[in-house]
C-alpha positions in Angstrom: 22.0 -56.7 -31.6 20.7 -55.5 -35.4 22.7 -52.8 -36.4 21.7 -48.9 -35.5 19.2 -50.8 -33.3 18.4 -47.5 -31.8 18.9 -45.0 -34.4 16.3 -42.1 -35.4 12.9 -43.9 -35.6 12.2 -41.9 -38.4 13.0 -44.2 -41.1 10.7 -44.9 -43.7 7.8 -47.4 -43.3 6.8 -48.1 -46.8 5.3 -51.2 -48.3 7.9 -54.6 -48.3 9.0 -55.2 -52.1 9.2 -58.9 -51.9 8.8 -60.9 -55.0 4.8 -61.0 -55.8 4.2 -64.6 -56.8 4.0 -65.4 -53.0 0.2 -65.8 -51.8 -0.6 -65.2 -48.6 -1.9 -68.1 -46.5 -5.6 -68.4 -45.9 -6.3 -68.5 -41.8 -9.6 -68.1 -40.4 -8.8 -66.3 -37.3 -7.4 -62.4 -37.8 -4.5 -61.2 -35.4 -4.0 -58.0 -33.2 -1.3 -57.0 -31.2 -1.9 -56.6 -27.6 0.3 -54.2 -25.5 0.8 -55.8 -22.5 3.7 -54.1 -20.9 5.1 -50.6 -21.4 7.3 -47.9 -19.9 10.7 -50.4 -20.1 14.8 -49.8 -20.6 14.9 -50.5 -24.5 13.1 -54.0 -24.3 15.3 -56.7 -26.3 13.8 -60.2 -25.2 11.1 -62.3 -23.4 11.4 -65.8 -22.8 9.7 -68.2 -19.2 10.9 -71.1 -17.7 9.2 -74.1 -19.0 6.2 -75.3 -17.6 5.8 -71.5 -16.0 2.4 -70.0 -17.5 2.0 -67.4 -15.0 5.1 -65.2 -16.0 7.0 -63.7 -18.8 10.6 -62.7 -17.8 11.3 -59.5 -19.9 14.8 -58.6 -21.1 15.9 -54.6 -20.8 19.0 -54.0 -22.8 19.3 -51.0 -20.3 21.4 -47.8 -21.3 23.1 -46.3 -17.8 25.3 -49.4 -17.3 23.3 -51.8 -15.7 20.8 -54.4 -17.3 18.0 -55.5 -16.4 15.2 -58.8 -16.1 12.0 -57.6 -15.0 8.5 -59.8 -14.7 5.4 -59.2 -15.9 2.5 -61.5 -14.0 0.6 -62.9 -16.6 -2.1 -64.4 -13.9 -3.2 -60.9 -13.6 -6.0 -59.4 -16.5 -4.1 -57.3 -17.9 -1.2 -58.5 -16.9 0.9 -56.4 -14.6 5.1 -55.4 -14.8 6.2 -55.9 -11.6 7.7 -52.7 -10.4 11.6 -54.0 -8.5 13.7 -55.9 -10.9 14.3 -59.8 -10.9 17.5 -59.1 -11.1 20.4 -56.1 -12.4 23.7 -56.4 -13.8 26.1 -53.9 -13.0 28.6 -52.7 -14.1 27.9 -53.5 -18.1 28.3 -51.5 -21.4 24.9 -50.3 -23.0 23.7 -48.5 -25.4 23.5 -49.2 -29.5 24.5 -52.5 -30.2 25.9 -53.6 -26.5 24.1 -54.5 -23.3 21.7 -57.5 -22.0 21.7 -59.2 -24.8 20.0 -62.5 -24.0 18.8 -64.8 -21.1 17.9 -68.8 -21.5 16.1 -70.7 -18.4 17.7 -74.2 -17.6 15.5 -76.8 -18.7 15.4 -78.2 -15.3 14.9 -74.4 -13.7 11.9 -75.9 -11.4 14.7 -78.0 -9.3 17.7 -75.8 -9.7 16.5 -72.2 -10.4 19.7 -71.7 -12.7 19.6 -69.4 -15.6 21.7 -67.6 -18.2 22.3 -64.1 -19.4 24.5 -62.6 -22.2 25.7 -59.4 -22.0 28.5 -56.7 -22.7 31.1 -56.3 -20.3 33.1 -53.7 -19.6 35.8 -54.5 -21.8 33.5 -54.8 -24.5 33.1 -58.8 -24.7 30.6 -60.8 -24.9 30.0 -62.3 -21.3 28.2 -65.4 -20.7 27.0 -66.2 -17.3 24.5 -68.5 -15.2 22.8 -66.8 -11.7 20.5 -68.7 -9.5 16.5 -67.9 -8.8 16.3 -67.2 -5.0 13.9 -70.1 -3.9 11.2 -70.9 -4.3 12.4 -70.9 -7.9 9.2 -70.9 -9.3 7.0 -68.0 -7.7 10.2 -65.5 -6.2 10.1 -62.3 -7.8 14.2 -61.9 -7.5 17.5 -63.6 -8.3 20.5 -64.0 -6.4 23.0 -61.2 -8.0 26.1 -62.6 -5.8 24.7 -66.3 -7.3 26.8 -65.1 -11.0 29.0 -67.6 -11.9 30.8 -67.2 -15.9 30.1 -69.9 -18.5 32.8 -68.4 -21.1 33.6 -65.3 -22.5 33.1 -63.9 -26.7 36.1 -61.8 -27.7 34.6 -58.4 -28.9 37.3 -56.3 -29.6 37.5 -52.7 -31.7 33.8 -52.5 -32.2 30.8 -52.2 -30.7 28.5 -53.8 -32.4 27.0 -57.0 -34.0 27.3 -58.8 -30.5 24.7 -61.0 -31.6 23.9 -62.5 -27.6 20.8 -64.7 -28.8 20.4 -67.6 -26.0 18.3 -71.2 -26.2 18.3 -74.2 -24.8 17.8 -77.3 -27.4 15.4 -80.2 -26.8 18.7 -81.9 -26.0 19.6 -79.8 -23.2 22.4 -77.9 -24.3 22.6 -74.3 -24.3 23.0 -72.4 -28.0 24.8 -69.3 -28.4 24.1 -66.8 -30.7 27.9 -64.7 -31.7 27.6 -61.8 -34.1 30.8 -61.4 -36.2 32.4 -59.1 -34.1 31.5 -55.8 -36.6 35.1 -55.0 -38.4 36.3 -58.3 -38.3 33.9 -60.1 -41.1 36.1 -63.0 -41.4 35.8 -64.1 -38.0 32.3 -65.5 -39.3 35.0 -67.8 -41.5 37.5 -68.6 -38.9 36.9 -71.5 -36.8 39.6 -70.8 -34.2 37.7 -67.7 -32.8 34.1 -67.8 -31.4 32.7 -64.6 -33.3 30.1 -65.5 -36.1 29.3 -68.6 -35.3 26.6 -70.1 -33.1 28.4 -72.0 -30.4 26.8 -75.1 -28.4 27.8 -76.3 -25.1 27.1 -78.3 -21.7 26.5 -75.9 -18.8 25.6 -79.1 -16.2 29.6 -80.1 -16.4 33.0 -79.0 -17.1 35.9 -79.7 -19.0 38.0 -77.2 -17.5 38.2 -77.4 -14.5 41.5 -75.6 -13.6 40.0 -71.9 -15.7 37.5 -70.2 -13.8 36.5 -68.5 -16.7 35.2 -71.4 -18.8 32.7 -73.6 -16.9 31.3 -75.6 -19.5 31.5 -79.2 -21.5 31.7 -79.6 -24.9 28.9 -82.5 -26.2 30.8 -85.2 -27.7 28.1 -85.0 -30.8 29.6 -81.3 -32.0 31.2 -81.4 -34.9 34.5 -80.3 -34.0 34.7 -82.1 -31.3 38.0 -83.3 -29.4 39.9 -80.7 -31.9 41.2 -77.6 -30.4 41.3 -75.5 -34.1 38.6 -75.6 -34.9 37.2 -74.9 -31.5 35.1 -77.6 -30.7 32.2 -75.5 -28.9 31.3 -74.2 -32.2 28.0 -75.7 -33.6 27.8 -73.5 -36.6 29.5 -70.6 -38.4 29.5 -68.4 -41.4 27.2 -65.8 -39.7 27.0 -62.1 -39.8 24.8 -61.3 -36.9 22.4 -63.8 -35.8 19.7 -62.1 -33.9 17.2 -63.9 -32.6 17.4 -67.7 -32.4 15.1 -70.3 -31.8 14.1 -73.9 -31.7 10.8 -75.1 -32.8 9.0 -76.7 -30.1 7.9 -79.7 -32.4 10.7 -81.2 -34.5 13.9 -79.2 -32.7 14.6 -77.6 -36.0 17.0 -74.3 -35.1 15.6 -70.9 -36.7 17.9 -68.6 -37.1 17.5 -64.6 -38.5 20.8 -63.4 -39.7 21.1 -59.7 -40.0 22.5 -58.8 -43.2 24.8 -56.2 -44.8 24.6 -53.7 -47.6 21.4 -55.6 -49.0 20.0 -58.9 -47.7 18.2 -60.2 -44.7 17.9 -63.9 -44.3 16.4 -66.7 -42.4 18.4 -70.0 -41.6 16.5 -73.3 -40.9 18.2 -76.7 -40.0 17.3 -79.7 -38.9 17.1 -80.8 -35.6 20.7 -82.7 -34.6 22.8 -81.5 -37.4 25.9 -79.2 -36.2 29.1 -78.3 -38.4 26.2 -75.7 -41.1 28.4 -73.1 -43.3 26.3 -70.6 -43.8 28.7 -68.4 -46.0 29.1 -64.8 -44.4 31.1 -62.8 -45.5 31.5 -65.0 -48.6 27.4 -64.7 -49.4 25.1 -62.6 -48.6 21.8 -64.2 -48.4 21.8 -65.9 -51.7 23.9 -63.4 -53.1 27.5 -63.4 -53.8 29.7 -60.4 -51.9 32.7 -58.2 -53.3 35.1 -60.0 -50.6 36.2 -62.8 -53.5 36.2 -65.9 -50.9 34.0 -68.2 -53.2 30.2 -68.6 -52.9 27.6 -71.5 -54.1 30.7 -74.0 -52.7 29.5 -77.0 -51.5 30.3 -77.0 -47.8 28.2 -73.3 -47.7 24.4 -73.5 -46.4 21.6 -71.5 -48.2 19.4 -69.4 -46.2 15.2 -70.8 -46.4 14.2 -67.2 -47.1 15.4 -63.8 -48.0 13.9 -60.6 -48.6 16.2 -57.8 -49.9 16.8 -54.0 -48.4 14.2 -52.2 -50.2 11.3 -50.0 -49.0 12.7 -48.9 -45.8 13.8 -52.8 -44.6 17.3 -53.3 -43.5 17.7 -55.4 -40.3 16.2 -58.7 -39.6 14.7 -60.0 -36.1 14.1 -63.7 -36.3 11.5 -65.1 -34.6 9.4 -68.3 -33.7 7.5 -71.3 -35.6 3.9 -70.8 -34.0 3.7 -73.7 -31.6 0.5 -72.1 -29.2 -3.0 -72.6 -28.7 -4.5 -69.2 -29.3 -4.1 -68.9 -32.9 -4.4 -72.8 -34.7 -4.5 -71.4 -37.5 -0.4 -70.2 -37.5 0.4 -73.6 -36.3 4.0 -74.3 -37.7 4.2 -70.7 -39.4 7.3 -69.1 -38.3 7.1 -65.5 -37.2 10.2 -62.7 -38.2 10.3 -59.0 -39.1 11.9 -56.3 -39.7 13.6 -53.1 -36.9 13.8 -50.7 -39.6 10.5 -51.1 -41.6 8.5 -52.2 -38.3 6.6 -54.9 -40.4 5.9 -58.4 -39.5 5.9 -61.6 -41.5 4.7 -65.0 -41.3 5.9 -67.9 -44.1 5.3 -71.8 -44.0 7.3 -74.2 -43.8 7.0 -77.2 -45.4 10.1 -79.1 -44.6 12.4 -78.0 -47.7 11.1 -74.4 -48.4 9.2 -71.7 -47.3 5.9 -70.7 -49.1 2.8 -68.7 -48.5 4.5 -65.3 -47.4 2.6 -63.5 -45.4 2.9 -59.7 -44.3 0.5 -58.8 -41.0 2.0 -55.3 -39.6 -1.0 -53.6 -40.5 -3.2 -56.9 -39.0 -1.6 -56.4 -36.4 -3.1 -52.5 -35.7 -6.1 -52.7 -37.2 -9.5 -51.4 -35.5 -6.9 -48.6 -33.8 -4.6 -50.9 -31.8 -1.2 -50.1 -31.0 1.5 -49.7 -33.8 4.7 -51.6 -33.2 7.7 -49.5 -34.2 11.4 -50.3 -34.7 10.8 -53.6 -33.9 13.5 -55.5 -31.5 12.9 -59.1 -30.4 10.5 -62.1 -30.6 9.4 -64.1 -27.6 7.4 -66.7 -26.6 6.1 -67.7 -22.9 6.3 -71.3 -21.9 2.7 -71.8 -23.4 3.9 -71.0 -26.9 2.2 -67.7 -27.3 4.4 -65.0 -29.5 5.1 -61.5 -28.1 6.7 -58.6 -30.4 9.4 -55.9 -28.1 9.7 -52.3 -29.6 12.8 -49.7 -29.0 10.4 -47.7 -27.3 9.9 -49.8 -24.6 6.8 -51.9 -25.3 6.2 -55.5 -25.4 2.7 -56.7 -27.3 1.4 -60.2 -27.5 0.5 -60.9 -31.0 -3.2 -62.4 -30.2 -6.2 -63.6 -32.4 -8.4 -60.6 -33.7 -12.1 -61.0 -34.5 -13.4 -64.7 -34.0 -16.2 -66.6 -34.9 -17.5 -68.1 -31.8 -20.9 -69.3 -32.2 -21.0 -70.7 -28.8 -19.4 -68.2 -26.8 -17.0 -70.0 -25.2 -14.3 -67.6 -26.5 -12.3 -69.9 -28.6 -12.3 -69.2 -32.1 -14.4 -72.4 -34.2 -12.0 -72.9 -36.1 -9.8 -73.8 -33.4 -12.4 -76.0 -31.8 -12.4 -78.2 -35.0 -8.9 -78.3 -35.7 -8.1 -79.6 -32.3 -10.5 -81.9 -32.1 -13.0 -80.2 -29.4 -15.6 -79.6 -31.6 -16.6 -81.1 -35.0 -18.0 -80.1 -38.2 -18.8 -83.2 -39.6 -20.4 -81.5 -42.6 -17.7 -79.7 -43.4 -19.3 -75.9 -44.0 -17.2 -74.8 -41.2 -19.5 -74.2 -38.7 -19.6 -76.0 -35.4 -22.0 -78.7 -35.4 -23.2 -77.7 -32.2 -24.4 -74.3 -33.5 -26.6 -75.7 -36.1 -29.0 -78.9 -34.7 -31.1 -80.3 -36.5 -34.1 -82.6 -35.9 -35.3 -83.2 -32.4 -34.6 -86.2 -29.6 -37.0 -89.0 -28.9 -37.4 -92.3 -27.6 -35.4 -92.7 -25.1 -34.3 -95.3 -22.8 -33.7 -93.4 -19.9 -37.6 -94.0 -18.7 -39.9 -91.6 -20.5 -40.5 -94.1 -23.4 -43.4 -96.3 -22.4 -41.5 -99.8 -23.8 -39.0 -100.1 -20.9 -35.0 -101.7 -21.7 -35.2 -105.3 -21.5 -33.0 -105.7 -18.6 -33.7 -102.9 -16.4 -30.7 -101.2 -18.5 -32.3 -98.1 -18.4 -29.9 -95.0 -19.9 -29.0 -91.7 -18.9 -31.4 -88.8 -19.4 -31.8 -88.2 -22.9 -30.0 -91.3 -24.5 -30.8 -94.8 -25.4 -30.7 -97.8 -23.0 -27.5 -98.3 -21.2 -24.6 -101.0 -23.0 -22.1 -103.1 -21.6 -19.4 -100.0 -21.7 -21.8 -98.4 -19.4 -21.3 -94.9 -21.0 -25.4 -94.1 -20.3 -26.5 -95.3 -24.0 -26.3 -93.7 -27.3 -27.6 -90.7 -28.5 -28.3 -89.7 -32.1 -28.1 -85.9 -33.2 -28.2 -84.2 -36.7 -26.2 -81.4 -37.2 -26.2 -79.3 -40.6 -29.0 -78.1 -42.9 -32.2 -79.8 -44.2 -32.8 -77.4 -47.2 -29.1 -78.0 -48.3 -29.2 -81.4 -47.3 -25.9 -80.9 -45.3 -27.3 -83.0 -42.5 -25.0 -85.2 -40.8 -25.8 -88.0 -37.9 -24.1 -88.7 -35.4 -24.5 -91.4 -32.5 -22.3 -90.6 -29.7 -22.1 -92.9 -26.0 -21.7 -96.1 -28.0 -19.2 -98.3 -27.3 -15.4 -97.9 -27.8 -15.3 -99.2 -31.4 -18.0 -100.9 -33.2 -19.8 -101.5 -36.1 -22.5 -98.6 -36.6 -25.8 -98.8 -38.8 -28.2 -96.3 -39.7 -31.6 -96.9 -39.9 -33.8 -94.5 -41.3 -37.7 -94.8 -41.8 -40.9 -93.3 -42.4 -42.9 -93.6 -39.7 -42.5 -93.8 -35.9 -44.0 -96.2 -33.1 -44.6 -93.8 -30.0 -44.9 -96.8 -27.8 -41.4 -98.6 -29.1 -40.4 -101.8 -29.4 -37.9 -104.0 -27.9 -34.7 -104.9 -30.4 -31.5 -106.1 -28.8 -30.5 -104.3 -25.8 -32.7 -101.1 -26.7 -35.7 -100.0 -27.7 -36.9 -98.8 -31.5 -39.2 -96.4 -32.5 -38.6 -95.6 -36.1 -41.0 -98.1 -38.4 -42.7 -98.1 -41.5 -40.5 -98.0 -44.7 -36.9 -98.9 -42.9 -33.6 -98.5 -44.6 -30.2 -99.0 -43.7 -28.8 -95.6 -44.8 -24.8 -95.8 -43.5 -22.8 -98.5 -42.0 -20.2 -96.8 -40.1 -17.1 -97.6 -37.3 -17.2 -96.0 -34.0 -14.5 -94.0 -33.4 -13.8 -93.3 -29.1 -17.5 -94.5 -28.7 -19.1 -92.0 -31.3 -20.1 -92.4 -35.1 -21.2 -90.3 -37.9 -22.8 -90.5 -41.0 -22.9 -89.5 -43.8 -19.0 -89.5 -44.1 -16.8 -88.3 -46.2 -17.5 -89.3 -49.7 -20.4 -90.4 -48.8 -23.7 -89.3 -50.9 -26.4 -87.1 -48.7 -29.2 -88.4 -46.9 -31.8 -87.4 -49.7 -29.7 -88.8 -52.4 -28.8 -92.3 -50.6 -32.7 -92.7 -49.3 -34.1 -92.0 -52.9 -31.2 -94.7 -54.3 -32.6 -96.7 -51.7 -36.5 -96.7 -52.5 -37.7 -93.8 -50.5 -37.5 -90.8 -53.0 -37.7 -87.2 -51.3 -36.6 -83.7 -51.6 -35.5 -81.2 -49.2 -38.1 -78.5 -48.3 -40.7 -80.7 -48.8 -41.6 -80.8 -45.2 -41.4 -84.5 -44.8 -40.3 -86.4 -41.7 -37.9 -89.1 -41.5 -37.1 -90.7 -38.3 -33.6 -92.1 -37.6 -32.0 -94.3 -35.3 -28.6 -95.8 -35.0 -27.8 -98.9 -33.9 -24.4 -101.3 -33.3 -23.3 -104.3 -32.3 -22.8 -104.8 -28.1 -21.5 -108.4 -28.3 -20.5 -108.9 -24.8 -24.4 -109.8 -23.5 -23.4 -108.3 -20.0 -26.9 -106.6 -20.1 -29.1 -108.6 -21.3 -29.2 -112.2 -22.8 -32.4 -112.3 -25.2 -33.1 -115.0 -27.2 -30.8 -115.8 -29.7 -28.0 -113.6 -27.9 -29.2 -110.8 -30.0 -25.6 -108.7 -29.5 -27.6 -105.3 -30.8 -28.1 -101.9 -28.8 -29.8 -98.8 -30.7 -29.5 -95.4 -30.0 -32.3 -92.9 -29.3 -34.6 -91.5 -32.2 -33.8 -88.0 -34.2 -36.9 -86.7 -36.0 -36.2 -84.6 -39.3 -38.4 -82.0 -41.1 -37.2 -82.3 -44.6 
């Protein structure tokens, strides 16, 4: 738990003094916070099962000795807290530093409803435990309390706080452990025969002691300590002060880690995925910084931190957070997500696979056009699709969500989105969906309604050319982009898989068509062959990148003209259809052609 989690939440909120030469990364989409649950116990966590979309299992640190897990039904708009706990824990110490600390869902929760909890105890320790979901495990709105059954237990004594109590499972299956320090006791972060300070990493689906009902857990034979007894061989990491929050990033299994500093540094550890045994200097360093306790820092076997940011303008306490890994905000993909209790901001910084760049401060993002201000900041979440929410001390939970889009065709998904992922294209790269800006309209087609019929009855779908021997309907050419700018870009979609594409363009158009190949053409006079192209999943485009515009290529080509002008070119695309299911013309002529796009120049 940071320290003075819940002290006065007065303190200053001033702007972050971080070093200036870091530019903030340009994204498209703007973010607000959303409050989507309110009212709770000192909120400290959120975390689902995987696969489970339609919940978010919300952590309440709790003050009046019990904790709490409590659900909020994310199927419901807004989404509703369910009123009767999921489950309490009684008797526990809470309050400051100490209470339900953490909770992890087994990987395979769907089959065995197991999950785990971290909390204080009432001698002051750090208690591990697994319960058990009452079935069904994936729609019952309460656990089993009498199902508790103790993993192992964190020695706490003589103070209350840096508990740490941070929980994951790792894309191998193990369960990671997040142990603060132990408060007064610093050089437990160094000492490898005690569990404060470290990050432990265990098996909770065996046991390798059987005869001690108080540690029901394996050790992984890949730890780096394993088989030794000092060190102890559940530790995965150590030289920590307080990690608080942990978490994996749902790509690559890189660990995240923000480690709450002391009289002046916050930091953020990164390592990568499989590596164990990480020294990551406390008390010895602070951050990057070398401390008055004289045990040697910059040594070899010590781990520098990806990012620090130093206790100035009201920061003092780190909560670590999440790479982005959702859907709603593309833009953040891969950013990871931390801030601040004390100072209430929020950061995002890049990642590029040896340092951080590009950071970025959102707190006052986040609020803008009068949303809800997160203050005194306690935990980062995500919910099993990958969406981040922010907890507050005074007993909110927001989901950080995309702000004002650009959605031309009001589907409600930002554009920019569309073309990242590949649902929507902008094939002339001005940013804009091509389907919000056609250009040109459809003609001869082989669907019928073109008085030159297919030569084999291979008649298309409405709208398209004559059907080919992938039977996708036939090809249809649009143009997307600008005339004036001549931006336009063509692109012939239905074709087959993978196949060599031309582009024909031509000055004059024969109403009636003409048989060539397996199609029909309409575009005549002057012809040119603007673009060759490859299909790509049955659809080409032209011109491509690097490619000269279609005013500049035709007048290199003989037929000089200028956008604005107002004259019409006709275009048609056509590709090769070697298997001669269709039709067998004369000469095995292995050519279909797509229907006709008129453009006003």
């Amino acid at each position: 738990m940071p320290r003075g989690m819940f002290r006065a939440a007065s303190i200053a909120a001033s702007a972050l003094a971080l070093s200036a030469h870091f530019s903030a990364l340009f994204a498209q989409t703007s973010l607000r916070a959303t409050r989507v649950a309110s009212g709770l116990d000192n909120p400290d966590g959120v975390c689902a099962p995987a696969g489970d979309t339609s919940r978010l299992f919300i952590v309440e640190q709790a003050s009046s000795g019990s904790g709490r897990i409590r659900i909020l039904d994310l199927a419901q708009a807004p989404p509703v807290l369910l009123p009767a706990p999921y489950l309490s824990i009684a008797p526990i110490l809470a309050g400051g530093e100490q209470g339900l600390l953490g909770l992890a869902f087994h990987p395979d929760f769907a089959n065995n409803g197991y999950f785990f909890v971290c909390y204080t105890n009432s001698a002051g320790d750090n208690q591990v435990v697994r319960y058990q979901a009452n079935a069904p495990f994936g729609t019952s709105s309460s656990a089993n309390l009498t199902s508790g059954r103790p993993v192992l237990t964190i020695p706490h004594p003589g103070a209350s706080n840096h508990n740490g109590g941070s929980l994951a499972f790792g894309p191998d299956g193990y369960l990671y452990i997040g142990a603060g320090d132990g408060g007064s006791q610093p050089f437990n972060a160094q000492t490898l025969s005690v569990r404060p300070g470290k990050i432990l990493r265990v098996d909770v689906d065996a046991d390798d002691y059987p005869a001690d009902p108080a540690n029901n857990f394996a050790i992984p034979p890949t730890n780096p300590f394993y088989g030794s007894t000092n060190p102890l061989p559940e530790i995965w990491h150590y030289g920590l002060r307080n990690p608080w929050r942990i978490g994996f990033d749902r790509a690559n299994g890189d660990l995240w880690i923000g480690d709450v500093g002391g009289a002046a540094v916050e930091e953020v550890d990164c390592v990568p995925a499989g590596v164990g045994g990480e020294n990551f200097g406390w008390p010895c360093m602070e951050g990057s910084n070398c401390t008055s306790y004289g045990c040697g820092c910059f040594l070899p076997q010590q781990t520098l931190p990806v990012q620090t940011y130093a206790h100035t303008s009201g920061n003092c306490c780190i909560i670590g957070g999440y790479l982005y890994r959702g859907a709603a905000l593309c833009d953040y993909q891969g950013l990871y997500f931390f801030g601040d209790f004390c100072s209430s901001r929020v950061w995002s910084v890049e990642w590029n696979g040896t340092s951080t760049q590009n950071l970025t401060e959102h707190t006052a993002e986040l609020a803008a056009g009068g949303g809800p201000t997160i203050n005194l900041i306690t935990s980062f979440g995500e919910d099993a699709a990958g969406e981040l929410y922010v907890c507050d001390a005074f007993g909110d939970v927001f989901r950080i969500e995309p702000g004002t889009i650009v959605d031309c065709n009001q589907n409600s998904i930002h554009d920019g989105c569309e073309i990242a992922n590949g649902s929507g294209h902008d094939w002339n790269g001005d940013g804009l969906l091509d389907e919000c800006q056609p250009t040109g309209s459809a003609s001869c087609f082989g669907d019928g309604t073109t008085p030159t019929a297919c030569p084999c009855s291979n008649a298309g779908a409405l709208g398209r050319g004559c059907d080919n021997s992938d039977a996708t309907g036939g090809a249809r050419l649009d143009g997307y982009g600008d005339p004036l700018q001549d931006s336009v870009v063509l692109q012939s979609s239905g074709e087959l898989s993978s196949t060599l594409t031309l582009f024909l363009q031509g000055d004059a158009r024969n109403v009636n068509g003409a048989v060539f190949g397996d199609g029909v053409r309409c575009v005549s006079g002057l012809l040119i062959r603007l673009y060759a192209s490859a299909a790509n999943a049955g659809s080409a485009h032209a011109p491509q990148a690097g490619d000269t515009p279609i005013s500049q290529r035709s007048t290199s080509l003989g037929d000089p003209f200028v956008p604005g002008s107002g004259q019409r070119r006709y275009y048609q695309a056509f590709y090769r259809d070697p298997r001669l299911v269709l039709c067998s013309v004369a000469g095995g002529d292995p050519w279909n052609i797509s229907s006709m796009l008129t453009v006003i120049w």
